[in-house]
N, C-alpha and C positions, 0 to 999 in steps of 0.2 A: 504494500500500500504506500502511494507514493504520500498522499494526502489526503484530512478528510474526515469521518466517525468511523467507528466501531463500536460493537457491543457485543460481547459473548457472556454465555453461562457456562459455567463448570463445575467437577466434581473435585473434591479435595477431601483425602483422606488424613488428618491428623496424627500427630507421633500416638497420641493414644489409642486410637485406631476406629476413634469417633468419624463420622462423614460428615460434610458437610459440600455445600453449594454455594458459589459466587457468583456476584453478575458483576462483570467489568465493565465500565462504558471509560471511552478514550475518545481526543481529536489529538489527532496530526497538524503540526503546524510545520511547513516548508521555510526553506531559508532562498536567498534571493536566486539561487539558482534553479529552485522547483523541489529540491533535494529536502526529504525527511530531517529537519532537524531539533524539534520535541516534541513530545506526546506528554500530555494531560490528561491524569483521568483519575478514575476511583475505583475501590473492588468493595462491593456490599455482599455482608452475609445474607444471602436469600434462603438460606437454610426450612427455615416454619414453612415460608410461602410454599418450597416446593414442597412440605410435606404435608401440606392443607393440598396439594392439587393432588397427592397422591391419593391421600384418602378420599378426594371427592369422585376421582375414577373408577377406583374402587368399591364406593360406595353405589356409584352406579351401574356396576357390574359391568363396566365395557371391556371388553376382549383386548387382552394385550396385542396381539397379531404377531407379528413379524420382529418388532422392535422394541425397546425397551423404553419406560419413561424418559431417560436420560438423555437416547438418544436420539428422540422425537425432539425433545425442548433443544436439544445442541443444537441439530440442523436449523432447527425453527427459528432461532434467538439468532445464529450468525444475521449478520446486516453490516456490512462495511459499504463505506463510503457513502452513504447518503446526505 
């Protein structure tokens, strides 16, 4: 990414071997050349939130299919450059 946003979520496993969920959001800011030269941004614990959406799937009985929560919300959540 040369320039721009970004947002991802992810999983993170702690040294005590708790889980836990991030969302990162970032801008790129370019230098007079066009060239990547800082990112800004924040990681938030979204830990609850995704396990209030787990239980709400759950709760709804919808069929896992093919893929996992996790990997549903990854694909989902990528968004660069907007």
């Amino acid at each position: 990414m040369r320039d721009g946003d970004c947002e991802a979520e992810w999983r993170v496993i702690w040294p005590d071997g708790s889980v836990h969920w991030l969302l990162g959001r970032a801008s790129v800011f370019p230098d007079e050349q066009g060239k990547p030269e800082r990112m800004v941004g924040i990681n938030i614990d979204i830990t609850e939130r995704r396990k209030s959406e787990q239980k709400q799937i759950v709760d709804r009985g919808e069929p896992r299919r093919n893929s996992t929560l996790p990997e549903l919300a990854t694909r989902r959540s990528m968004n660069y450059g907007r």
